[in-house]
Structures are given as C-alpha cells and as structure tokens.
Backbone as CSV, one residue per row, in Angstrom:
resi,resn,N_x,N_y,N_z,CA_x,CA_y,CA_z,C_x,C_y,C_z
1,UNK,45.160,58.033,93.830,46.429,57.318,93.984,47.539,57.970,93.169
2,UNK,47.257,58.283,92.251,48.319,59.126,91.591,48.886,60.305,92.071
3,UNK,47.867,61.063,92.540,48.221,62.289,93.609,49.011,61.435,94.529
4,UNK,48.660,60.645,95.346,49.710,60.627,96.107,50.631,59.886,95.733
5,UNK,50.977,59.668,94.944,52.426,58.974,94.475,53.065,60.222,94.037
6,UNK,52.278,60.993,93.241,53.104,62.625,92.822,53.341,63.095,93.497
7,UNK,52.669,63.326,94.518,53.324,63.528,95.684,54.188,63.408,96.450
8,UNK,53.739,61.916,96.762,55.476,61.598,97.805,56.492,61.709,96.809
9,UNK,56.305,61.113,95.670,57.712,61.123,94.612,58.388,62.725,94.738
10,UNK,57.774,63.913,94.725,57.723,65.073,95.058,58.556,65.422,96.185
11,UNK,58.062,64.732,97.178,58.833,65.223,98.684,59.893,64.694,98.423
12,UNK,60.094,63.094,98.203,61.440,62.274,98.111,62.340,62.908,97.497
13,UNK,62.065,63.319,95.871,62.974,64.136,94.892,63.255,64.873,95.500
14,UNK,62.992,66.399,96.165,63.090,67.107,96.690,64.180,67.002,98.036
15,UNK,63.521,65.934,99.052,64.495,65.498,99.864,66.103,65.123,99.359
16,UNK,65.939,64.345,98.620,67.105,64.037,97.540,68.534,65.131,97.030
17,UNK,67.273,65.954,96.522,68.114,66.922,96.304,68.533,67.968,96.888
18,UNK,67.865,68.278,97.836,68.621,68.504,99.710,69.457,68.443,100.055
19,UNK,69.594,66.830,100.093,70.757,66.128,100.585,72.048,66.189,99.471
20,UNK,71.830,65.702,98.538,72.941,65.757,97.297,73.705,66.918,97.177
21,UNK,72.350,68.252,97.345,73.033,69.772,97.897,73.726,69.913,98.825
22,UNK,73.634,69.678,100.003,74.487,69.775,100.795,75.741,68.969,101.496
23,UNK,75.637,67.952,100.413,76.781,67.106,100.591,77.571,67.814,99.565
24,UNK,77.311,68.209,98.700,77.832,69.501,97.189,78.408,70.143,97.969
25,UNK,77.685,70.976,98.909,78.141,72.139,99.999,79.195,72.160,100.399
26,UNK,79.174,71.019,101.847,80.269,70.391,102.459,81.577,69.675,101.856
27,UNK,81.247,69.467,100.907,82.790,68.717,100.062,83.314,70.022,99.556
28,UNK,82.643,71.391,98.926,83.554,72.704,98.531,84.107,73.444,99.562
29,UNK,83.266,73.319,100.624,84.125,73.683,102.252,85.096,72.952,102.460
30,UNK,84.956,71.808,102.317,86.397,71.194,102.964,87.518,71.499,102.265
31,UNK,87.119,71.040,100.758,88.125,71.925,100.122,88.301,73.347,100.127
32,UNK,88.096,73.943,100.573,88.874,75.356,100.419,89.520,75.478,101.888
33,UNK,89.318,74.887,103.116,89.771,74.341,104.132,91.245,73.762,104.014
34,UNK,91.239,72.599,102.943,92.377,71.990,102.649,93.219,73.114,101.970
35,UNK,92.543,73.840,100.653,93.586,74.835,100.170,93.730,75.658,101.422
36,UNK,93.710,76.309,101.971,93.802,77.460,102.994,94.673,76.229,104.024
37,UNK,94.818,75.703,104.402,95.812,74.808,105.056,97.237,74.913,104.253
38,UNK,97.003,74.272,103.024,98.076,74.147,102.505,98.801,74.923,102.248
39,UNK,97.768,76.638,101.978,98.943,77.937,101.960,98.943,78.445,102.977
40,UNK,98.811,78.194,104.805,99.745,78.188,105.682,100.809,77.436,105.585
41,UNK,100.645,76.343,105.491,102.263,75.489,105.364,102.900,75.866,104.320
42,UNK,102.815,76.325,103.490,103.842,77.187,102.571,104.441,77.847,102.667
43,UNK,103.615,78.772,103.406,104.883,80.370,104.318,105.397,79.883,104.848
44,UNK,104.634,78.984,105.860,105.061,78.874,107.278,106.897,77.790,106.445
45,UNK,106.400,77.227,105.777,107.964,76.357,105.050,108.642,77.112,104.138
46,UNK,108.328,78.438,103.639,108.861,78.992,102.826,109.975,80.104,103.703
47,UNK,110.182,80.054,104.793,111.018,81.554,104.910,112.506,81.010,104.236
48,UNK,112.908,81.972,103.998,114.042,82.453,103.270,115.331,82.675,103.952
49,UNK,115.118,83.255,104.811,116.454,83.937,105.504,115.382,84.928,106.771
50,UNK,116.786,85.517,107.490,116.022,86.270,108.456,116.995,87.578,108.494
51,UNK,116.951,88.712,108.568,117.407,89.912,108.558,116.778,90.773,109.671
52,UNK,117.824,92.301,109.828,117.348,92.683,111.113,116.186,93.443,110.997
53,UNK,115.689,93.572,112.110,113.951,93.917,111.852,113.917,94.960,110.704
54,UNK,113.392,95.373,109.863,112.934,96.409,109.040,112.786,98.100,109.525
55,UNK,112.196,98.151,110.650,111.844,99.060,111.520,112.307,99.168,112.725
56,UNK,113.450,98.454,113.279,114.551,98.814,114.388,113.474,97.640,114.837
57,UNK,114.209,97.535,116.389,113.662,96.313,117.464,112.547,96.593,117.781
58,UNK,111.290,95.830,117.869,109.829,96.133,118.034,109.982,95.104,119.633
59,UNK,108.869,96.342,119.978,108.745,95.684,121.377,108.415,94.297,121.751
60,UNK,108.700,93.132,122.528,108.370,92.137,122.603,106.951,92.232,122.558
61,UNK,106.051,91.178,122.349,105.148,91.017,122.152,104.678,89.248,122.880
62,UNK,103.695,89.044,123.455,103.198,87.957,123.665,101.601,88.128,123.832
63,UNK,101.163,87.072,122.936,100.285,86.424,122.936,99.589,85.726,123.706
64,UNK,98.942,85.653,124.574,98.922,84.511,125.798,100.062,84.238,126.641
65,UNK,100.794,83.424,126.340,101.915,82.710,126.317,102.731,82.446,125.266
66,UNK,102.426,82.911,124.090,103.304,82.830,123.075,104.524,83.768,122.886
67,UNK,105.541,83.303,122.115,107.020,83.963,122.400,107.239,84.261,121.308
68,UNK,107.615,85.383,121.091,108.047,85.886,119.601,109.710,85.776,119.056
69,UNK,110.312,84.669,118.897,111.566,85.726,118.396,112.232,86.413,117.578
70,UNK,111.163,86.449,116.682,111.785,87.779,115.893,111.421,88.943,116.522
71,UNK,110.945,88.828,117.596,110.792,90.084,118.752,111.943,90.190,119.400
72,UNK,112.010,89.118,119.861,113.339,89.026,121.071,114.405,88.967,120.766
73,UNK,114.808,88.559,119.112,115.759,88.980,118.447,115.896,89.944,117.800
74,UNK,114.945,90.789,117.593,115.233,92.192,116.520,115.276,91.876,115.297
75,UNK,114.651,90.487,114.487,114.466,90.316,113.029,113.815,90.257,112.590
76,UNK,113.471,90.357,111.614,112.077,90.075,110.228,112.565,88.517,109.827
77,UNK,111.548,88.008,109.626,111.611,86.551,108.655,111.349,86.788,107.310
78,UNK,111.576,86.741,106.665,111.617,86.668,104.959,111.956,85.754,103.836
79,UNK,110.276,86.087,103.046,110.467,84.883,102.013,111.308,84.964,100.593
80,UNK,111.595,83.757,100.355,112.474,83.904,98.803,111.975,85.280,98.199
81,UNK,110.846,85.542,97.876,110.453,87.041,97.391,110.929,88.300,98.401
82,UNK,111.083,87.441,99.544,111.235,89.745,100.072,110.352,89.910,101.079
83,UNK,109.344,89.219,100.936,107.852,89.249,101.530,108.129,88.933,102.900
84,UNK,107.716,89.790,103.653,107.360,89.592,105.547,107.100,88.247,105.741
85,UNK,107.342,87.550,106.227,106.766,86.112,106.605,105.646,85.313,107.609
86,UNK,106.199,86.529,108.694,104.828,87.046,109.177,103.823,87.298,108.795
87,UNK,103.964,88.134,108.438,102.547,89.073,108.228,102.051,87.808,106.970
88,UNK,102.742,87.584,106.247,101.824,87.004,104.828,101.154,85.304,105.551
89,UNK,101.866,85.101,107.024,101.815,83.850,107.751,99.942,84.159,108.292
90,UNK,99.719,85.476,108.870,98.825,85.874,109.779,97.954,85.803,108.760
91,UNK,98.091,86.764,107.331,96.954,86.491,106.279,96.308,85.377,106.194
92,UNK,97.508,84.196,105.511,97.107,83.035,105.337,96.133,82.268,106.970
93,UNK,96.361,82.730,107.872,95.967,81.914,109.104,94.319,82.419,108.910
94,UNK,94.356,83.937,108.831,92.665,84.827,108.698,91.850,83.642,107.510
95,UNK,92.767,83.352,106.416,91.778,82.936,105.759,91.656,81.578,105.993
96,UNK,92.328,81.120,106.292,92.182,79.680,107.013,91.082,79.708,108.148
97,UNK,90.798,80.101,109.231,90.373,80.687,109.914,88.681,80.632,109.089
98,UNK,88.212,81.736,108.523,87.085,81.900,107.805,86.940,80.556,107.301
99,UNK,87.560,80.314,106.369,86.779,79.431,105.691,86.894,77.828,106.493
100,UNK,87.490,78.035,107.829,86.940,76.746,108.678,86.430,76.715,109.484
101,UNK,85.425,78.157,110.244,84.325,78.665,110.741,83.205,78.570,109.707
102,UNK,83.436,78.945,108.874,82.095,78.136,107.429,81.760,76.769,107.724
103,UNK,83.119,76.007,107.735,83.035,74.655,107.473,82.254,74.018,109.246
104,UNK,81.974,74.566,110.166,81.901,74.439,111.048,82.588,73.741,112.117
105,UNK,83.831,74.299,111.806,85.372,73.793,113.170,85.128,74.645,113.823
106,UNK,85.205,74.072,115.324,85.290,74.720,116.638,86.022,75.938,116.518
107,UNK,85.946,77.190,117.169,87.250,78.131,116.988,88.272,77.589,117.991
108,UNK,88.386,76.130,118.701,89.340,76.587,120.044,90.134,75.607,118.664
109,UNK,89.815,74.740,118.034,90.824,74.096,117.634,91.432,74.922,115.940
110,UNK,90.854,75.697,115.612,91.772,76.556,114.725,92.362,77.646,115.649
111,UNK,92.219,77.646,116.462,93.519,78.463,117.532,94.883,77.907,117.804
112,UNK,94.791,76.227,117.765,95.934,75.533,117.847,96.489,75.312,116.410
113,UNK,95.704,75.240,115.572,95.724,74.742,114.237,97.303,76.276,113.790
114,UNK,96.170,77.445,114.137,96.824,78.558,113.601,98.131,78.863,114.625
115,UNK,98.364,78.516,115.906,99.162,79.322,116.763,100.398,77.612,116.563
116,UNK,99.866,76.397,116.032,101.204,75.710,115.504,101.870,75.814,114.234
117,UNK,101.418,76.830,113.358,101.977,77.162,112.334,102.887,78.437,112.791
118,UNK,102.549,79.164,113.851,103.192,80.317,114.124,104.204,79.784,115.118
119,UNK,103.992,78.697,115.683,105.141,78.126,116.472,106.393,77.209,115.802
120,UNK,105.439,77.409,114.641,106.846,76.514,113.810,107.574,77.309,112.989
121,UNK,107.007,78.451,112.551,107.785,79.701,111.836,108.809,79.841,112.916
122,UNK,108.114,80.675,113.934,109.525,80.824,114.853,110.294,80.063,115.383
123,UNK,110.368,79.026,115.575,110.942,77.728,115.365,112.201,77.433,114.371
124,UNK,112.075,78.181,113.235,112.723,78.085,112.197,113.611,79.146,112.258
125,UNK,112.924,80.518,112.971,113.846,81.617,112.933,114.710,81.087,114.216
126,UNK,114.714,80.958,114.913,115.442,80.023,115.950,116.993,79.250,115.521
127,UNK,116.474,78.688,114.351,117.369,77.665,113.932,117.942,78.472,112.853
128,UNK,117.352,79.197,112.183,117.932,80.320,111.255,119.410,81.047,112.503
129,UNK,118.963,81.694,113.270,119.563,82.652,114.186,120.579,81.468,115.080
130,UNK,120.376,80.080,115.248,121.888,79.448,115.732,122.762,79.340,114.818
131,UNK,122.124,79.064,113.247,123.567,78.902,112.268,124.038,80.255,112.004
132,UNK,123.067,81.376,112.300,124.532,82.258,111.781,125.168,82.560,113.476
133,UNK,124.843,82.301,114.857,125.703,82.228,115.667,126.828,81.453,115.833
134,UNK,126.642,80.425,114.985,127.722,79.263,114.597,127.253,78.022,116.078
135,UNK,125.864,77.822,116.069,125.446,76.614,116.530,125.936,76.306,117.947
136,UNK,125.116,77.418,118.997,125.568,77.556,120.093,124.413,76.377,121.317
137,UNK,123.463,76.418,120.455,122.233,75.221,120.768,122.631,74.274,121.176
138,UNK,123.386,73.804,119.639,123.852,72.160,120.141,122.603,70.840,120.033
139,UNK,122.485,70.073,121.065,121.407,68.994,120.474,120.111,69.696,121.114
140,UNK,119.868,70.884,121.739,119.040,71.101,122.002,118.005,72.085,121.488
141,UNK,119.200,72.483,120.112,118.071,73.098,118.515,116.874,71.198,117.861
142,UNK,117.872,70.118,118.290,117.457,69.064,117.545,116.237,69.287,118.557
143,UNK,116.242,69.017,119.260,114.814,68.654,120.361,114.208,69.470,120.081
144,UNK,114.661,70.739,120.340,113.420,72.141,120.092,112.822,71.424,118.484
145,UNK,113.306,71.549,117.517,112.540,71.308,116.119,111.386,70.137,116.097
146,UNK,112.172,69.243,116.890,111.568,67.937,116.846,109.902,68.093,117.851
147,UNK,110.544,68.892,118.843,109.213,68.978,119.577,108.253,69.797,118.673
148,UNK,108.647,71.276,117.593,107.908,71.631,117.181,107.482,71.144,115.979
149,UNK,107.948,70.589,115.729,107.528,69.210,114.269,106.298,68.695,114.849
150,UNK,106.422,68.055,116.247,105.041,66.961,116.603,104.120,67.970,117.258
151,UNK,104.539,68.374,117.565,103.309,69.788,118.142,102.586,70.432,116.455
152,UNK,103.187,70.776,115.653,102.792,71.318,114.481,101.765,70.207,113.668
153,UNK,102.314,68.771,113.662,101.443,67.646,113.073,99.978,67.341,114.435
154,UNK,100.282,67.553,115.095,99.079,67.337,116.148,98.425,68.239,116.230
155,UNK,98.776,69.838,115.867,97.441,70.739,115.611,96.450,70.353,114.401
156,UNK,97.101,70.092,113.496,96.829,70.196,112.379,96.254,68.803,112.143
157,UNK,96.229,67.751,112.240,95.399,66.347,112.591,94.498,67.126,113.442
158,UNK,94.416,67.597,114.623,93.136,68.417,114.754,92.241,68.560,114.270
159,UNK,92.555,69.738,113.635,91.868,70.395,112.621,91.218,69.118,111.208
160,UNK,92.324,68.587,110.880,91.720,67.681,109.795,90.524,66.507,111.004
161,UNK,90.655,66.343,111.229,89.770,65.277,112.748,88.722,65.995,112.503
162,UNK,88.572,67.372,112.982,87.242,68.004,113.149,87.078,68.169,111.554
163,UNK,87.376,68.376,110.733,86.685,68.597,109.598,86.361,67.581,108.796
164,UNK,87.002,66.334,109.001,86.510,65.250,108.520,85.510,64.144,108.739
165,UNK,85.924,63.955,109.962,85.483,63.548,111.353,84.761,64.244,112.357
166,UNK,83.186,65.349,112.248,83.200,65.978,113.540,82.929,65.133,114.206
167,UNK,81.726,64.359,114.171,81.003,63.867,115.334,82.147,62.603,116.052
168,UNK,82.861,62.031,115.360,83.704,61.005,116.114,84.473,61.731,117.515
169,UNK,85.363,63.031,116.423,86.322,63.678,116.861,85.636,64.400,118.163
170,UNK,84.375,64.299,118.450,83.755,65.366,119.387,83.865,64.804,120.781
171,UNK,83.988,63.670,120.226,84.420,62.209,121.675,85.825,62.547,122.422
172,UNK,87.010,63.321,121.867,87.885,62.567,122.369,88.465,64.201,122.106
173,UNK,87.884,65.517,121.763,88.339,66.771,121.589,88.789,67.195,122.770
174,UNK,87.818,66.953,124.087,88.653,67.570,125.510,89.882,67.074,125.929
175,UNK,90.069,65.983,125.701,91.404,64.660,125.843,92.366,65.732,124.854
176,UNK,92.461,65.526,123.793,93.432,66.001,123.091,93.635,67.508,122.825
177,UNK,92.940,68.191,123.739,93.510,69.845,123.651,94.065,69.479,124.740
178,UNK,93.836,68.960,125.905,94.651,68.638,126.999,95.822,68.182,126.825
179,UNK,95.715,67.164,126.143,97.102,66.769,125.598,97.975,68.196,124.575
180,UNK,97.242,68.730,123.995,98.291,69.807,123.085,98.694,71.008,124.033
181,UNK,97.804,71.515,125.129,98.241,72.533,125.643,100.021,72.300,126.771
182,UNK,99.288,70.870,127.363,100.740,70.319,127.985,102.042,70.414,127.237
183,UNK,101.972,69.992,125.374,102.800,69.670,124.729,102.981,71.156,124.123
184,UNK,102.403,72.185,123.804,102.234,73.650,123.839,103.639,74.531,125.085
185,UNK,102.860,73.971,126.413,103.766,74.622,127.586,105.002,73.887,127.560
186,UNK,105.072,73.061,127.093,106.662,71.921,127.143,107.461,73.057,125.994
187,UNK,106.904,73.199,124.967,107.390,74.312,123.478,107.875,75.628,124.106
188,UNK,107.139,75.820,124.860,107.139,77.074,125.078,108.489,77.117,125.777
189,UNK,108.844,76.570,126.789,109.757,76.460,127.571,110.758,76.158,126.786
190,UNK,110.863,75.659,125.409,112.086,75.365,125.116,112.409,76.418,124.244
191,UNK,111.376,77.226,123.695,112.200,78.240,122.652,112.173,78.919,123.868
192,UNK,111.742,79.534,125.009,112.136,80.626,125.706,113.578,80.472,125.963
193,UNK,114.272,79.194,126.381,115.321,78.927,126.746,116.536,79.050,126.044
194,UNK,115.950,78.381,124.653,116.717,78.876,123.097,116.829,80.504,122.715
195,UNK,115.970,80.851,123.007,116.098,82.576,122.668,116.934,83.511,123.745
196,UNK,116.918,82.668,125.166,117.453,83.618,126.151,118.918,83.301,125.879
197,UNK,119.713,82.189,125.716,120.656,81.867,125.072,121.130,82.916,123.887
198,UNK,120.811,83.102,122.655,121.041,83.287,121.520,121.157,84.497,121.986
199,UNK,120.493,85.083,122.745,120.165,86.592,123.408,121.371,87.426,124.012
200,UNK,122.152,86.448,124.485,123.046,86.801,125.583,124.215,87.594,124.410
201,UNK,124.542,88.766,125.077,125.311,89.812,124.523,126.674,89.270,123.515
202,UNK,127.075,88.405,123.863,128.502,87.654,123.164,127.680,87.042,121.641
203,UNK,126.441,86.445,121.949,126.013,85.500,120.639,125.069,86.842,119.679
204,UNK,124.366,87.547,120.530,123.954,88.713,120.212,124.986,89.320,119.364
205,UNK,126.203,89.760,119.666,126.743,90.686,118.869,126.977,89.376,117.559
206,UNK,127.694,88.484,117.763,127.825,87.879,116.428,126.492,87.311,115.336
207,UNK,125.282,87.415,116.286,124.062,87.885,115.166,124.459,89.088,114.446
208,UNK,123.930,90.036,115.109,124.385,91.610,114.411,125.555,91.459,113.422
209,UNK,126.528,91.088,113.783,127.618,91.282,113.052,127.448,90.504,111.559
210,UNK,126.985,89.656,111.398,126.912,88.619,110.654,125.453,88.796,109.705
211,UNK,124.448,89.472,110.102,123.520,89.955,109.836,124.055,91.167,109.172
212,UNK,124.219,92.620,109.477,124.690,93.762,109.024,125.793,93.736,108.545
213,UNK,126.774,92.972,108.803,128.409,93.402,108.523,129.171,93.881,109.460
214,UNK,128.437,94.356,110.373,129.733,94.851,111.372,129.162,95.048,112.998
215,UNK,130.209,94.820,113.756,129.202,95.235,115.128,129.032,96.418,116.058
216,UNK,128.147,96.735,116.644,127.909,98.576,117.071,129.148,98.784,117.619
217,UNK,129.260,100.176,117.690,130.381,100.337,118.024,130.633,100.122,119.577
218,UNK,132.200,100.179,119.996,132.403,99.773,121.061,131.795,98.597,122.214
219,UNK,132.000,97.628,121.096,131.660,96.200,121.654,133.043,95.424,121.624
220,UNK,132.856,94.121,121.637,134.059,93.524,121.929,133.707,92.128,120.817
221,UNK,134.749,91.558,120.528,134.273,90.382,119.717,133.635,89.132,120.697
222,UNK,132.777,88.585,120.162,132.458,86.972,121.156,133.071,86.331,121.870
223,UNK,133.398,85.843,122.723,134.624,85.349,123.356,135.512,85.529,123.993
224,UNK,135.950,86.869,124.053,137.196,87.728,124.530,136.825,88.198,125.395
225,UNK,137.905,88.683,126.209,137.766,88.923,128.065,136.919,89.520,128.214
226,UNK,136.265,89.262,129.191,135.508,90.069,129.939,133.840,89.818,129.618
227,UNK,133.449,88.857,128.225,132.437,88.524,127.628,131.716,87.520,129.074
C-alpha cells in the first residue's frame, strides 16, 4: 500500500507539475505577444513627418491588394528619430509574427493583425500628405481615418481573441475574417481614391513644393490656367 500511494502521489506530482509548467509556458508567450503588439502600435503611432522618398520614386508596389502610398506618392514616412517607418514597421510585424506562431495563432489572422497596422501607417501618410496639400480631402480624410481606426481595432481584437480565447474564438473565426476582408475591400477603395486625388498633377506639385522648397522646373503653380 505504500508503493502504491508513492506511486500515484508520484504520477499526480508530476502531472501537477506539467500542468503548472505549461501554464508558466503559455502566460510568457502571451506576454511577449502583448509586448510585440505594443511595439507595432508604436511605429505604426509614432511617424513623424513624411519627406520625399530617400532614393527617388520607387516603383509602386502591391501586395495582394494592398496600396502603398508612400509608393504612389514618392515618400518615406519617418520617425521623430530619422528612422524609416516602414521598414522599422515590417521588423516590428516579423517579430510579432514569431512570437505569435509560438503562441499558437493561426497565420491567417496575424496577416490581418499585421497588414492593419500597415493600413493604418499609410493611412496616416495620407493625412500627413492632405495637410501639406492644404486639405483637398475634405470630410472624406474623416471617413478614410475613421474607417481605418475600426478596421485597425478589429484586426487586432483578432489577434487578442485568438490568443486569449482560442477555442471560443475558433467558433466564430470564419464569420469574422469575412467580416474584415469586406471591411479590408471597403479601405481599400477609399485610400485608392484618396491617393488618386492627392496624385493629380496640381496637388502633386504643391506636395513637392512644400516638401523640397520648390517645384521642378517648368511647372505651373496649383490652380492657374490650364491646371
């Protein structure tokens, strides 16, 4: 009888500490999940200003369906330091990324997680690039932000859903990528519309101008005949 009480007491302890381990586990994943979240939203809230690209106009670029405009405008985003905003945006997303493939999140929903932080950067360069056009948007910079505000909080509840919540969240995951991709293609359509605007040669030159100091030569000012 003692053997088997040493025994099971044995397996139980053991079981015990199994479990205690890997609840240890899972709570240092989530946290580093949460940090790696929080320094995407930092860049992604930190740009600074926007200046003209570094390396002349880089070819447009798309992603799927994603729209670049610091492509389509010819700028760099930049943080209070100097720092690319991009690029230090994409870092932060890689490690976000890893350490919520550890944690075991789906990859389709750190795709939204990561591509609404990149929709809200440019989002910002957007709204960066109407005030120095002198606010040619109108209420339809308000909508664009606003849509990418709730698109940006609904990836990212995502992501917290699945990492907090898998098994609930596993109920209702096909429903709500459905719902984000609709609210995704609605985004999309509105910065394309915002950028083709801002684009147009009259608002174009008073980017440039206002950006560099002066505008290429043999242009005309904004407004004036023939614009």
């Amino acid at each position: 009888m003692d053997l088997v009480y040493t025994t099971a007491g044995g397996v139980v302890g053991a079981a015990v500490t199994a479990h205690i381990s890997r609840n240890h586990e899972r709570r240092q994943l989530r946290a580093t999940v949460m940090e790696r979240l929080q320094q995407v939203s930092l860049v992604r809230a930190g740009v600074w200003d926007i200046v003209p690209c570094r390396h002349g106009r880089p070819a447009a670029s798309v992603a799927g369906r994603q729209l670049s405009a610091t492509a389509e405008l010819g700028l760099s985003a930049v943080l209070e330091d100097g720092g690319d905003a991009e690029r230090a945006l994409r870092e932060a997303v890689a490690g976000l990324v890893v350490a919520s493939l550890s944690a075991g999140i789906p990859r389709r929903v750190l795709d939204f997680a990561g591509g609404g932080e990149e929709r809200a950067l440019q989002c910002e360069v957007i709204r960066l690039a109407d005030l120095r056009v002198g606010g040619v948007l109108g209420e339809s910079l308000d909508e664009l932000m606003t849509a990418c505000a709730e698109y940006r909080e609904a990836t990212a509840q995502l992501l917290l859903q699945a990492l907090w919540h898998p098994w609930q969240s596993r109920w209702r995951m096909s429903a709500r990528i459905r719902a984000l991709r609709t609210a995704v293609e609605a985004l999309h359509h509105r910065q394309e519309a915002a950028l083709s605007l801002l684009a147009r040669p009259p608002h174009a030159r008073t980017l440039a101008r206002r950006l560099i100091g002066a505008l290429p030569p043999d242009t005309e000012e904004p407004g004036s005949a023939g614009s």
